[in-house]
N, C-alpha and C positions, 0 to 999 in steps of 0.2 A: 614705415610710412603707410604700408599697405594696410597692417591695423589700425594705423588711426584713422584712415577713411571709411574702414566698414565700422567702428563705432561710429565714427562720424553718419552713416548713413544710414543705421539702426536710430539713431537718437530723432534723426531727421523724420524718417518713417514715421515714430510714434507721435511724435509733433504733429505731423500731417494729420492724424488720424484724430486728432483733438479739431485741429480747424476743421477735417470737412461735416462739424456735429454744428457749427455754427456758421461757415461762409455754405453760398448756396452752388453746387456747383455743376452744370453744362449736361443733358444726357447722354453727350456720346462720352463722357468720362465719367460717367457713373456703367454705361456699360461696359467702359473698360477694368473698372475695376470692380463689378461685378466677377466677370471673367479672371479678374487675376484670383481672387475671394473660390472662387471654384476649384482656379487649378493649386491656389496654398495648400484646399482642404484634402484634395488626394494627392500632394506631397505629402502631406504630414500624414496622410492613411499608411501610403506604403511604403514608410521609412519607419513606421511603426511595426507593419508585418514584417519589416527584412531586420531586426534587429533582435539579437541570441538571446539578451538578457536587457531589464530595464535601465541600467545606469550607462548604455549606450545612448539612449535618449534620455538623456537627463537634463535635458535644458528644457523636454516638455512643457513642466508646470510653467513657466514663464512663459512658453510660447503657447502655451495652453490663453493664457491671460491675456497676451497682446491680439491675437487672432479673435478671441471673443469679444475684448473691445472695436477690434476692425469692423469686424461683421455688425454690431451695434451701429458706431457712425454709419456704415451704409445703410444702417436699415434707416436711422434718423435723415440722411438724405433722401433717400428713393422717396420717404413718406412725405419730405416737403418738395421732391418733384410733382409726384401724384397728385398732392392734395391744391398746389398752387398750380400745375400745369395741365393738368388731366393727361399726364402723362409719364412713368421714370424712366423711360429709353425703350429701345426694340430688344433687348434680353428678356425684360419686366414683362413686356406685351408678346412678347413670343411664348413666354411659360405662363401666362393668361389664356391667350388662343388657343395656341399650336398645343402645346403639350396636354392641355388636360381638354382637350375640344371645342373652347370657347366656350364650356358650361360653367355659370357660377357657381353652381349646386356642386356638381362634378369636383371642380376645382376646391370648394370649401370642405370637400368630405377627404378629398385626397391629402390636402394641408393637415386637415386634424390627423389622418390617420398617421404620417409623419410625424406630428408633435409628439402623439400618443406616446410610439414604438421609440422615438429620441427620450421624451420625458419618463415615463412610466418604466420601459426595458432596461434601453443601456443605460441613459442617467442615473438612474435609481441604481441599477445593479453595481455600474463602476464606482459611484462614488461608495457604494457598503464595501464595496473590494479594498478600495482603498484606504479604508478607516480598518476597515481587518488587518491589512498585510500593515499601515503604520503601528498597528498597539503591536500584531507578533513580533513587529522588528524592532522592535523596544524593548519587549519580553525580552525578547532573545539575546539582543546582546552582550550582556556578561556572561553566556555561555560560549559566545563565537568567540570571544576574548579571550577566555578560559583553553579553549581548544586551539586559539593560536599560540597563545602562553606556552602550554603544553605540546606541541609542535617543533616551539622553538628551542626547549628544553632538551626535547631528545634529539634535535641535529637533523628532525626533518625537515627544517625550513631556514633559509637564514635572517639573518638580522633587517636584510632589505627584503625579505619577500613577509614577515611576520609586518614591518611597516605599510606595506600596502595594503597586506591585508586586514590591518586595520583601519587604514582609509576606505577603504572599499566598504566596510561593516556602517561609516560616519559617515559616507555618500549614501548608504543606503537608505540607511535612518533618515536622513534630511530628503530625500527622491520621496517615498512614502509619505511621509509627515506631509511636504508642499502637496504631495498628489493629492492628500485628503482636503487639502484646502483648493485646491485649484478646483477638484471633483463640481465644486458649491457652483463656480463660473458656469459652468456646463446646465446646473439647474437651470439656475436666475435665468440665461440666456432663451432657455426653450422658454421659461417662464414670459420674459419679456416676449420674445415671439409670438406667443399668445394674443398680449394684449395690444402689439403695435396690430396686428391683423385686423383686432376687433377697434381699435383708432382709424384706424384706412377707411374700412367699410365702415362707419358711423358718419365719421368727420366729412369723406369722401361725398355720401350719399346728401348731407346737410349742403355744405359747400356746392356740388353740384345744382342741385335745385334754388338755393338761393343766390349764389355767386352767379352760376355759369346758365342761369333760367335753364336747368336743362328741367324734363320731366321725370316723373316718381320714375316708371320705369326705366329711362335710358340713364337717369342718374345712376339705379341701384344698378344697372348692368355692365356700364362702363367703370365706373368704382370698385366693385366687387373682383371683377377678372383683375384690376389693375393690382388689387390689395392682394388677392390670392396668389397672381403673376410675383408678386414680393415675396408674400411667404412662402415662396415654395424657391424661388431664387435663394433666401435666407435660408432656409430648414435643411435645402438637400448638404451646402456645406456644413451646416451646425450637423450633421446627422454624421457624416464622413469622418470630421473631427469627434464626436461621440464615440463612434465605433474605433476611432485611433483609440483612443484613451482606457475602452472597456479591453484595446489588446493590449496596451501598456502595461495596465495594472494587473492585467491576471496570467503576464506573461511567465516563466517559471526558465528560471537559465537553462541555455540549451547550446549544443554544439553547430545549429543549423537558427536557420530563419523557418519563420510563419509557416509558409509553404512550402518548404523542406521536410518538416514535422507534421503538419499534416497527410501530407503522402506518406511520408515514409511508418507514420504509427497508424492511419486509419486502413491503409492496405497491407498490417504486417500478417495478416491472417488471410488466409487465402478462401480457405475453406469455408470462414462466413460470408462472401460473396456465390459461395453456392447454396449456401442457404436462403440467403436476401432472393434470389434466383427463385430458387423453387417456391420462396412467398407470392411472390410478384405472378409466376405463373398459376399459382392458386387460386388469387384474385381474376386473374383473368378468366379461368374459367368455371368458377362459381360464383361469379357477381357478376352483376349487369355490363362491367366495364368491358369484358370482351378479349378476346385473342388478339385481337386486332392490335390493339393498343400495348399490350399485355405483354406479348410474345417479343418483339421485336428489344426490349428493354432489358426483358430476362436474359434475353439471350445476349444483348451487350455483357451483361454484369458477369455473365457466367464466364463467356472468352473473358474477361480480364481477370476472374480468379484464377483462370486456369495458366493464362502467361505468367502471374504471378507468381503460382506455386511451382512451375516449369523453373524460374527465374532463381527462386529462393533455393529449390534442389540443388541448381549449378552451380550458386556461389557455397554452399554446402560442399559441397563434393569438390569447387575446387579449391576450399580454404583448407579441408583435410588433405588435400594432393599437398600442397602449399606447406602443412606442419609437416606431413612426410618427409617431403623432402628438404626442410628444416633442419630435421631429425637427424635424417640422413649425413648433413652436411656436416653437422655439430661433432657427430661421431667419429667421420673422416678430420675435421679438422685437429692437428696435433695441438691446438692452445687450446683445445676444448677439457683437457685432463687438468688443465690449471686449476681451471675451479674449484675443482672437488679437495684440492687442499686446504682452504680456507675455512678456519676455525672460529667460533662467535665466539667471544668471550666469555657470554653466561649464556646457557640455553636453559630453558625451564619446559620440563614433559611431562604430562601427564596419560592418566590410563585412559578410555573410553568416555568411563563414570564421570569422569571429572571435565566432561567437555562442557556442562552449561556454568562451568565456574568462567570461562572465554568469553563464551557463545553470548553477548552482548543483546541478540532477538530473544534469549532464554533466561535475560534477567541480569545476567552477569557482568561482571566491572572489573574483574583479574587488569585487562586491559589499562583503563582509569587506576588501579590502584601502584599499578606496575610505574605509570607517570609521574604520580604520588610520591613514591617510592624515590627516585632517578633525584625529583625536584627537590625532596626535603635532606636527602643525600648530599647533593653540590651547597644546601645552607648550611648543613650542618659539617660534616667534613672536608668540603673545599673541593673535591672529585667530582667530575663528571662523568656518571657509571655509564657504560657502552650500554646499546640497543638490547634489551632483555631477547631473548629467540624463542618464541614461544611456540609449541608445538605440540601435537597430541602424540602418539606412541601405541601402538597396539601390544606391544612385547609387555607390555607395563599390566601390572594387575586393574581393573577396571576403576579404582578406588584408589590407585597409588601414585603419584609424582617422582619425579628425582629432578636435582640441580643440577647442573657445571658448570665448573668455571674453567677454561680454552678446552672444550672435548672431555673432561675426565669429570666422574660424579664426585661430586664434594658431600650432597648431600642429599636425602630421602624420605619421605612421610606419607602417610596412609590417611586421606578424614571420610568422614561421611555425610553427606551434603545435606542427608535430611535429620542430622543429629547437630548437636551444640556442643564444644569440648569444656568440660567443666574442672577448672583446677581446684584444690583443696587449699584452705586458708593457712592450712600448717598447725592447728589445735589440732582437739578430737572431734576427726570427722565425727559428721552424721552419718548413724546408719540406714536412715529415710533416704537416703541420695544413692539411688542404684541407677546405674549404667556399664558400660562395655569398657572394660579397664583398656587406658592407655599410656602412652607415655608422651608429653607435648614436645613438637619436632626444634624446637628454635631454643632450649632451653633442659630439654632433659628430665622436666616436673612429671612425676606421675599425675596423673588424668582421667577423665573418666568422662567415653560418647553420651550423652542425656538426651533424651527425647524432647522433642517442645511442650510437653504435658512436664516433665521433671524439670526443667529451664527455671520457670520461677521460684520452684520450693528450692532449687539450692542455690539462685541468688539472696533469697531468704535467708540460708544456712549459712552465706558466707564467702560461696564458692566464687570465683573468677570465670565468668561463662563468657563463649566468645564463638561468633560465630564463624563457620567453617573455610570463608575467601578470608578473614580476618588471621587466621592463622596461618594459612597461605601464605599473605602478607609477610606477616612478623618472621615466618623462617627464612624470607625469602631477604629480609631488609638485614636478618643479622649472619647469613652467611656470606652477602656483599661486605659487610662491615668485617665479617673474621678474611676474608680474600680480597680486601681491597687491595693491600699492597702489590697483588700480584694482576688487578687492573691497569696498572699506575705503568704506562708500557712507555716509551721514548716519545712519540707523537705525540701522547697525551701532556707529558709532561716539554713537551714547543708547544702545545695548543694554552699550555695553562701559562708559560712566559710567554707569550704572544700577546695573552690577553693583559699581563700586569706591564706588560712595557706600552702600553695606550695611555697607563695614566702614571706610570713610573718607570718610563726610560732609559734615567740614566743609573739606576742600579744596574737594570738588565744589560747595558753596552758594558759597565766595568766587570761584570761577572761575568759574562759569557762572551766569545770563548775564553777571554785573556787569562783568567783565575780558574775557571772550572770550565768543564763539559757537558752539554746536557742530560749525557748520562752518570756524572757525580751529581747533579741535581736529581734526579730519579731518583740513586740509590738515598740518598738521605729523605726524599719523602716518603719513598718506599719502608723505612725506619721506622715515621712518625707514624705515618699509617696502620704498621703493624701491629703499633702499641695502642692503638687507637686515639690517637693525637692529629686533630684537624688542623689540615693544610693549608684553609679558607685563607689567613694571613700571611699569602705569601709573600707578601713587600717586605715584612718584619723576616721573615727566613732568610729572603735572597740577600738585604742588606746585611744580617748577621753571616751567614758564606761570605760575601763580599769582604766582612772587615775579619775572620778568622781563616779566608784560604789562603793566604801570605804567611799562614804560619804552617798548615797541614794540609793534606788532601785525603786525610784515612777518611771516610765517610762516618765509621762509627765515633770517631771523634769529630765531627763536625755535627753531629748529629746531637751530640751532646751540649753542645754550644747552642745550638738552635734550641732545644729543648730548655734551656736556664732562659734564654731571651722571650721565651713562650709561656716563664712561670705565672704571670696571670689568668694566662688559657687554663693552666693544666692544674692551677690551684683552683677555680673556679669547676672545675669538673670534676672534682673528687670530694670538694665541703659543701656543705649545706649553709644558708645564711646564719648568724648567730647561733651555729653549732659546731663543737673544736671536730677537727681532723684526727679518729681514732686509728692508729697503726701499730703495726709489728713492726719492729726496730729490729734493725740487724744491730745485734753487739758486736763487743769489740773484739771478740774470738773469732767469727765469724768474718770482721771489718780484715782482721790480719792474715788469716787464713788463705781469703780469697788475694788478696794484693801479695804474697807468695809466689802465687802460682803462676803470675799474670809475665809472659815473657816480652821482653821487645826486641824487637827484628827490624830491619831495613823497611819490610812493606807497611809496616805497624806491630801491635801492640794485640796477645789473644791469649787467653785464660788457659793452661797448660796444667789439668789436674787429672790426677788420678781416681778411674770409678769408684773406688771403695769410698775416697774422702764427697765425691760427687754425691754419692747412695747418701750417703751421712747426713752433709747437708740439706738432701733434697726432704729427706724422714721429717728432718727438724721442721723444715719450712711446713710441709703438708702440715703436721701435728699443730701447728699456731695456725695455719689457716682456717681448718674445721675447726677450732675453738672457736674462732672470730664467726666464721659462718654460722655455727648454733647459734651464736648469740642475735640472727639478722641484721648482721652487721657486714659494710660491702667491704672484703678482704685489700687491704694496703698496705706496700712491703716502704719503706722509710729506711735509707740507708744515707753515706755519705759519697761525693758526685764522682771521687775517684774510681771505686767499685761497680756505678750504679749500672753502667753496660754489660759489666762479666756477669754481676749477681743476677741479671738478668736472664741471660742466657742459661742460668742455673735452674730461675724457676720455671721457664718456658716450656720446659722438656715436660714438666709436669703439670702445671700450673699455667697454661699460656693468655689465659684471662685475669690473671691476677696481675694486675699494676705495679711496676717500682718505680718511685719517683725518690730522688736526690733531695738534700737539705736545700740547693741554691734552686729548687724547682717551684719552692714555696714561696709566697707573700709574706714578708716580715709581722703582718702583722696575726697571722693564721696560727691562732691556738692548736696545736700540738698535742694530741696525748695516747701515749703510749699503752696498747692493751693487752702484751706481747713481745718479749725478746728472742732471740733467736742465737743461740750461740754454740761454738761447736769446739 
């Protein structure tokens, strides 16, 4: 009820403010709301200066509008008090006499000089303010987006605080945008002010001499203070409301108000008030102005640097007392050693050299590419890789990095930030293409550092050139990919059925706990993942667990199940459109060989052979893979689905990037052909 009487009395206001442009109304109520017109305009001053950021006042523009139309009807009244009464109340006639001394001259020079400093300073200034800050904030944001996107991505934000902050982005834009149109009000207004003054005195001086017989002179003088007495009643709140608006718009978020930040940033330097100091006394006594004047002011400003700088010492001296004994505490305290256990799951270090690969003021995007990286990660594999830990290292050679995955190096590389790593086509090289032999970190290719002068002659030749965060990059995205499985922790995997039971429930209540555990869920995507098989489809997993854990709980046979139900996925990822599927078939020596050795047990089912027949095997397999591989062809082992697990484990030892997928893993309709047997 309480809101609908302050709408109710808002709509009534604006109402009012249309009638008194046309009923004529009383002067002791035009000076009453004269006076309210005064006390609006230094509300809305200093609720302007007390406010952090501009979307605290963001009902401004609107009340920008309503208060310029107020101030309008009043001026439309006072001018048909005056011009019919020879009079618009004792507020009008007080800032006619009193305030500017009963001089018309006086009074008309004081009105313009007003107009002027409202129209030409802050008018002008605030409304360019605000035509600026609307285009930036338009510019801008699809990069604020970008960076909340990216925010919410790595687990710095959640799902409700990424929503606000993109309200907050669309409050903004719309605050701006209205500001730049509200700004125009603020014109037109002094504008109109202007010309109602020059109405008063024209009309006023006409009117008086012929309406009211008065004379040339007592016309123009009683008219003139009455019209000036207006404008300067009108001007000082249009000017109050101006200076609101030029701090609205050029205000810059802040943890304090107006005059918070002014003291606190204009006196953060102590030491240039003893400079300002020894100015001031300079002038005094080398110019006309004198000691006198001089002396008395320096010496204010100097005592207040020097309490300042007294002041700034203590809180110095006692925020270091403060981390001491912090320090101290942290030391003694026994849940202080907890921490130092805590492992990041990937940390990324580099040497010295490599700090403006970070260092985002020095150009660098590591940062940006690392989010890049996280994001294109959870589309493509269905994992959401933990916080990269990014760090420099002085132990590190200046030029060198290492990876790890929980504390242990996994991996290592050397680049050169002012060179390009240029791979070879795999012909015959050119001998024109000279640089610093290497070897490329994510892959193994020999390589070769190129200057930016040799950059284009061997994109010319052929070569694969790439610059040096780019390679970064790519070691960095395929040793997440070869240690994903070992990301893939218990939490992770409740954080990822958490997420599929929001839109598919009732898998997740019949599988979990009743059929499986969360940690038999793990181990089998920890499976898929190994093989480099995306997890992103987890509904189609959990319901395939679901309808085969009533019959097993081995994981590597449930994994195998998941993996027939995923053959679209996994046939999609090894063929190319309108190109057959080239592999190395396991024959059937091979097929028998292995299902031999395979024992079964109470816990499951596991490959039981001996090294020499292992060697044998393993020879065979490598000797078809580097066939296939000379020929640029991506190595695939093709077996049938009873073996497809052990044969696995067979090539893995050697071969841990080479693929074995089953017969029942393919698409019936995926032409097949065989470029390669394997028998033993």
């Amino acid at each position: 009820m309480n809101m609908k009487m302050r709408d109710f009395s808002v709509l009534i206001a604006v109402i009012m403010v249309v009638i008194m442009m046309v009923i004529p109304l009383p002067t002791p109520v035009l000076d009453f709301l004269i006076i309210i017109n005064i006390s609006l305009s230094l509300i809305i001053l200093m609720v302007a200066m007390n406010t952090k950021e501009p979307l605290e006042f963001s009902i401004f523009p609107s009340l920008l509008l309503l208060v310029t139309l107020f101030r309008l009807a009043l001026n439309v009244s006072t001018t048909r008090s005056i011009l019919s009464n020879e009079g618009g109340g004792e507020v009008i006639r007080t800032f006619g006499e009193f305030v500017v001394g009963g001089s018309p001259v006086v009074g008309f020079v004081v009105f313009l000089i007003l107009v002027i400093i409202q129209f030409v300073v802050i008018t002008k200034g605030s409304e360019r303010v605000a035509e600026v800050a609307a285009r930036f904030t338009l510019d801008a944001m699809p990069g604020k987006q970008m960076s909340i996107d990216a925010d919410l991505n790595a687990g710095l934000i959640t799902e409700q605080e990424a929503r606000e902050r993109r309200e907050n982005i669309e409050r903004e834009a719309d605050f701006y945008g209205a500001m730049d149109g509200a700004s125009k009000f603020v014109k037109g207004d002094a504008i109109a002010g202007i010309v109602i003054l020059l109405i008063n005195v024209l009309g006023g001086f006409i009117i008086g001499m012929v309406v009211h017989g008065m004379g040339f002179s007592e016309s123009a003088s009683t008219f003139t203070l009455l019209s000036v007495g207006d404008g300067l009643v009108s001007q000082i709140p249009a000017l109050l409301v101006s200076t609101a608006t030029g701090i609205v718009v050029t205000r810059a978020a802040s943890d304090g108000n107006l005059g918070t930040d002014i003291v606190r940033q204009i006196f953060a330097y102590p030491r240039l008030l003893f400079v300002t100091a020894g100015v001031v006394v300079f002038l005094g006594i080398f110019t006309p102005i004198g000691p006198l004047r001089t002396f008395p002011i320096a010496a204010i400003i100097a005592f207040g640097g020097y309490r300042l700088q007294k002041n700034i010492e203590k809180q110095a001296a006692d925020m270091q007392q403060d981390v001491e004994e912090q320090e101290i505490e942290e030391v003694k305290n026994p849940e202080s050693v907890t921490g130092l256990l805590n492992v990041d799951p990937i940390e990324f270090e580099f040497g010295y050299g490599l700090i403006p690969l970070a260092d985002s003021n020095q150009g660098g995007d590591l940062l940006d590419r690392v989010i890049m990286i996280r994001r294109q990660f959870a589309l493509e594999m269905g994992l959401v890789v933990p916080v990269v830990r990014i760090r420099d290292n002085i132990q590190l050679k200046p030029n060198q990095y290492i990876i790890k995955i929980k504390g242990n190096q996994v991996a290592e590389g050397e680049i050169l930030l002012d060179h390009y790593l240029a791979m070879s086509p795999g012909t015959d090289d050119d001998s024109s293409i000279t640089g610093i032999e290497t070897v490329e970190p994510a892959f193994g290719l020999p390589a070769l550092w190129v200057t930016e002068e040799m950059k284009e002659k061997a994109e010319m030749a052929g070569y694969t050139v790439v610059d040096p965060p780019s390679v970064v990059a790519t070691h960095l995205t395929e040793v997440i990919k070869r240690h994903a499985h070992e990301l893939l922790d218990r939490q992770s995997t409740q954080n990822l059925i958490d997420n599929i039971k929001e839109a598919s429930p009732t898998v997740v209540e019949e599988l979990i706990p009743n059929l499986l555990g969360v940690g038999d869920v793990q181990k089998v995507l920890q499976k898929l993942l190994k093989e480099k098989v995306s997890i992103r489809d987890l509904n189609t997993i959990l319901e395939t667990l679901a309808d085969q854990a009533n019959f097993t709980r081995d994981p590597n046979v449930l994994t195998e199940y998941v993996r027939q139900a995923l053959s679209r996925q996994i046939t999609q990822q090894y063929t190319e459109p309108g190109q057959p599927l080239r592999v190395i078939t396991a024959g059937a020596g091979l097929e028998k060989k292995i299902s031999e050795h395979v024992q079964q047990t109470e816990q499951g089912s596991y490959l039981a052979m001996d090294p020499e027949t292992t060697q044998h095997i393993q020879k065979a397999l490598h000797e078809q893979v580097e066939n296939i591989s000379r020929s640029g062809l991506q190595p695939v082992i093709l077996c049938s689905p009873a073996i497809r697990m052990y044969l696995k484990q067979v090539v893995e030892m050697i071969l841990p990037d080479v693929p074995v997928i089953s017969y029942n893993e393919l698409e019936p309709h995926v032409e097949v052909q065989s470029v390669g047997v394997v028998n033993v």
